[in-house]
C-alpha positions in Angstrom: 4.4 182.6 61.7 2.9 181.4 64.5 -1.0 182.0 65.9 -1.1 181.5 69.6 -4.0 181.0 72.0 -5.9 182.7 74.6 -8.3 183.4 76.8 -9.5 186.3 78.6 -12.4 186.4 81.0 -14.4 190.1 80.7 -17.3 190.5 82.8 -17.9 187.2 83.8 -17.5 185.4 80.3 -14.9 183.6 78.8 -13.4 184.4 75.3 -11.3 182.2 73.4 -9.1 184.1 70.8 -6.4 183.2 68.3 -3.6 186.2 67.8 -0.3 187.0 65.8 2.0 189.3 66.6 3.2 192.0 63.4 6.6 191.1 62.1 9.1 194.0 61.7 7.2 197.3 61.3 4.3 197.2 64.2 2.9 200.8 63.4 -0.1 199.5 60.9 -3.3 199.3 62.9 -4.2 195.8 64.7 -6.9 194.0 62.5 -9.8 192.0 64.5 -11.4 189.3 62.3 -15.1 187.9 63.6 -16.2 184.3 61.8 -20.1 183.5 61.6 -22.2 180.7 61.7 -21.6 177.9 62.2 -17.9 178.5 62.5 -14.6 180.0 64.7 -12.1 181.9 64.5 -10.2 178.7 62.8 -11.6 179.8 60.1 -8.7 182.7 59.7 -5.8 180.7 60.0 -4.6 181.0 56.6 -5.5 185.1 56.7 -3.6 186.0 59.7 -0.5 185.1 59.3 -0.2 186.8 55.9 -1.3 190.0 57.4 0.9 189.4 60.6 3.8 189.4 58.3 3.5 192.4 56.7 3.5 194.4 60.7 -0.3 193.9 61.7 -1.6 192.2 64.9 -4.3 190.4 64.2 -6.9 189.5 67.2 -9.3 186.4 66.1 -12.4 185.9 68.8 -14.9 182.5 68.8 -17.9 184.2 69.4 -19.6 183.9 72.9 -21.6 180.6 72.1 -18.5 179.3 69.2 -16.0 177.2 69.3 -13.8 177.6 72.5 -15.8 180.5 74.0 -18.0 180.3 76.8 -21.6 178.5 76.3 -23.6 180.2 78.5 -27.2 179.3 79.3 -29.6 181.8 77.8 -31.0 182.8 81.5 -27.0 184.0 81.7 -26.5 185.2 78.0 -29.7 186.6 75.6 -27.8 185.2 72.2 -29.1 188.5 71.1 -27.6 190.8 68.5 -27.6 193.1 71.7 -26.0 190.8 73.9 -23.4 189.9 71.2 -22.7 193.7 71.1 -22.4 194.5 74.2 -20.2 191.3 74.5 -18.2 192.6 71.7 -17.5 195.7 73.1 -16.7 194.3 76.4 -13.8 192.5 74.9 -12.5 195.1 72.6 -12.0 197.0 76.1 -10.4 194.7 77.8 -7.8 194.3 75.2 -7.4 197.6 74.6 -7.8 197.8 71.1 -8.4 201.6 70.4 -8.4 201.9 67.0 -8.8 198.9 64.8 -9.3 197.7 60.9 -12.9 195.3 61.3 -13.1 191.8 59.0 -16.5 190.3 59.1 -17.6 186.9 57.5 -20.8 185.5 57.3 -24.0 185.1 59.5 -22.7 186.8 62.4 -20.6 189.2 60.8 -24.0 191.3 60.8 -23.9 191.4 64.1 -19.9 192.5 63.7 -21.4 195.6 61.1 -23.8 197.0 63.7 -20.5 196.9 66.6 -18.8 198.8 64.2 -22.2 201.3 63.3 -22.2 202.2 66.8 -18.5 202.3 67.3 -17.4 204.3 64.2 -14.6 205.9 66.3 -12.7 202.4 67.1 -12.8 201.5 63.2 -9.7 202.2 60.9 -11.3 200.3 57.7 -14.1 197.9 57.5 -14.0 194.7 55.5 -16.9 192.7 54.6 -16.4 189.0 53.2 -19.9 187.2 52.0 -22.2 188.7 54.9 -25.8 189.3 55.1 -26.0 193.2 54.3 -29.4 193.7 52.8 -33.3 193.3 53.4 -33.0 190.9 50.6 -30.6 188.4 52.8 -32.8 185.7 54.3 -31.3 183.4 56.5 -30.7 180.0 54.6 -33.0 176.8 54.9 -29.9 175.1 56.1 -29.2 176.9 58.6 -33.0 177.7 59.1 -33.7 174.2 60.5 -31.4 174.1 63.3 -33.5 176.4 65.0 -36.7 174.8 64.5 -38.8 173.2 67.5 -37.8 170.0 68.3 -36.1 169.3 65.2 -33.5 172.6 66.0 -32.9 170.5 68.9 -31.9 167.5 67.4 -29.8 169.1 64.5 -28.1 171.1 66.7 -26.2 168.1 69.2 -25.0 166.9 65.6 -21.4 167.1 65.1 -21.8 166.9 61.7 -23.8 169.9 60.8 -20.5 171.4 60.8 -19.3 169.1 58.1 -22.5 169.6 56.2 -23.0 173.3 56.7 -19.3 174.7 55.8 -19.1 172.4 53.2 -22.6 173.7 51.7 -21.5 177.1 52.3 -18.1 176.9 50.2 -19.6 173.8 47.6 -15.6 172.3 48.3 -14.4 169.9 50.7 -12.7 170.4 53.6 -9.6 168.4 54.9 -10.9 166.1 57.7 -7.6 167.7 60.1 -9.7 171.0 59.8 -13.0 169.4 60.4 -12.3 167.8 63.4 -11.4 171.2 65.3 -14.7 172.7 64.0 -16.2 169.5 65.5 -14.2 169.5 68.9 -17.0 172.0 70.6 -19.7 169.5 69.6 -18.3 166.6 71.1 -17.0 168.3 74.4 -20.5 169.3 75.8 -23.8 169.7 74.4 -23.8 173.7 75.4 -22.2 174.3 72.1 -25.5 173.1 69.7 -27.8 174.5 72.5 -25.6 178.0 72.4 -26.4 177.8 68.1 -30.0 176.8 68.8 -30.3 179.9 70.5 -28.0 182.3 68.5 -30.1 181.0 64.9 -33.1 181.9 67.3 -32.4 184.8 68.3 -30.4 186.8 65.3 -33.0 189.4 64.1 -31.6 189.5 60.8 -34.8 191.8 59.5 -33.7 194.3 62.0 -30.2 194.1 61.3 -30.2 194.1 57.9 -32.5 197.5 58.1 -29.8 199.4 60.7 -26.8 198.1 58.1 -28.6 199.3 55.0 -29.3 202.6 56.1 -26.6 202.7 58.4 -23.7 202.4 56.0 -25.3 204.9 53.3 -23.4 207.6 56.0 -20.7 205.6 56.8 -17.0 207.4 55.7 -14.4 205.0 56.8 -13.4 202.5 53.7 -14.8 199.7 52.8 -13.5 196.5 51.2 -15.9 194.1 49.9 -14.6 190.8 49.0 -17.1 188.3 47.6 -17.4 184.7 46.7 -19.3 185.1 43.7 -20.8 181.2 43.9 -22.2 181.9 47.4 -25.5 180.0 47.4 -27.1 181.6 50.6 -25.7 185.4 49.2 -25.6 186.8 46.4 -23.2 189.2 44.4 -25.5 191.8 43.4 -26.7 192.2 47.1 -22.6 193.2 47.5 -22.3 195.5 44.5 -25.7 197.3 45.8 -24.0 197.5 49.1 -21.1 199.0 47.7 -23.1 201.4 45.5 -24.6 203.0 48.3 -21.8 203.7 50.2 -19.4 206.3 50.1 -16.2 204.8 50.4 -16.8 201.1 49.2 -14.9 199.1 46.6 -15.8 195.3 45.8 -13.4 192.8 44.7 -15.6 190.0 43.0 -14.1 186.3 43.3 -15.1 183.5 41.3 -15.8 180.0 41.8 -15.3 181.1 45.5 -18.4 180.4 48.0 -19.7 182.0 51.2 -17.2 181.2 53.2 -13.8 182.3 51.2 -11.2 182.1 53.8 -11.4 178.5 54.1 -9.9 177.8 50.4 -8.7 181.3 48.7 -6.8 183.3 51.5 -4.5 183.9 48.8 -6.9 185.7 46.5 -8.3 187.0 49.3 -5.0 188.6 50.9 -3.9 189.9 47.5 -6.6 192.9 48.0 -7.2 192.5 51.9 -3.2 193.3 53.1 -2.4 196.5 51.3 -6.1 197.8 51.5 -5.0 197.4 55.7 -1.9 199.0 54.8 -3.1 202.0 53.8 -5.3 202.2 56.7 
């Protein structure tokens, strides 16, 4: 199964996304899979095809300011959660995805649960891998620093924070083939760390967490929750409180699994993740 690339410009900015088209059956609902920080949608590779095989297209963006997206200067593009958003909604237009089952991951993926809060007619099913969705989620030291004066700067035009973040994130190793696409943006211009400078900057996470908290207590589509129960930045009882306040939210706890679980367990994660898009 085969994930091709694209781009698509949509009011003036350039997205980058990765796609697979459903084998056989091609009445299940298209799935749209947002990565966070500091990541892309490479991160999905091992998801997608599994779902594409089963009859779902599956639409994978890099964020505005990620990977092979446009790096706007801020005068051009706020890095906001607003911005990001609007953004967001922009794209889903343009590629006329009407109805649609939502998989978020990670710092970032808030910004993918307040889309979908403000879009609850466009979402099929909702679900949630090791994102921040409480006012207990702070944003973590190690990602803290790269937006720091001066020294935000400086950590930021460092390939290497990729290497040092993703791998702190999931506490295993990742093959050096992978790591060098996750690097690529880094190397090709320094827009990319400036583009992260200003998205850590800029996230709001207090306010975010506070819309998604309350937010979700009304929510009725289904939830999956899917958790990497070693997550050092995240922690499972901030998912089963999530899930506890929701109406229709399940959690599927995975252990030895980190914050970001696509990179080594898409088979644990698909298990629970392709017939709970099924049945949407």
């Amino acid at each position: 199964m085969s994930i091709t690339e694209h781009k698509i410009t949509v009011d003036s900015l350039e997205w980058f996304y990765r796609q697979t088209e459903p084998v056989g059956r091609s009445d299940l609902q298209p799935v749209l899979m947002l990565h966070g920080l500091v990541s892309q949608s490479y991160s999905w590779r091992n998801i997608m095809p599994g779902l594409a095989q089963q009859g779902n297209k599956v639409v994978a963006p890099d964020w505005i300011g990620s990977g092979f997206s446009a790096k706007p200067e801020k005068r051009d593009f706020a890095y906001t959660p607003e911005a990001y958003i609007k953004a967001l909604d922009a794209f889903v237009e343009a590629l006329e995805l009407e109805s649609f089952s939502l998989v978020v991951q990670g710092f970032l993926g808030s910004v993918g649960l307040q889309y979908a809060l403000r879009n609850p007619d466009k979402i099929a099913s909702l679900i949630i891998l090791n994102t921040p969705i409480s006012s207990t989620a702070k944003l973590p030291w190690k990602i803290q620093q790269m937006g720091l004066p001066l020294a935000g700067e400086m950590m930021t035009q460092d390939p290497l924070l990729v290497d040092r973040t993703l791998e702190g994130g999931c506490r295993y190793v990742i093959k050096d083939k992978d790591l060098d696409i996750y690097r690529k943006p880094f190397l090709k211009a320094s827009a990319t760390g400036r583009s992260l400078l200003a998205t850590i900057r800029n996230l709001q996470l207090k306010a975010a967490m506070e819309e998604i908290e309350s937010g979700f207590k009304e929510w009725q589509k289904p939830i999956l929750v899917q958790w990497g129960k070693t997550d050092p930045w995240l922690n499972v009882e901030m998912a089963e409180k999530f899930v506890g306040s929701a109406p229709d939210a399940q959690i599927v706890r995975i252990n030895d699994v980190g914050h970001y679980p696509q990179e080594h367990h898409h088979e644990a994660i698909l298990q629970d993740m392709k017939p709970f898009v099924r049945r949407s």
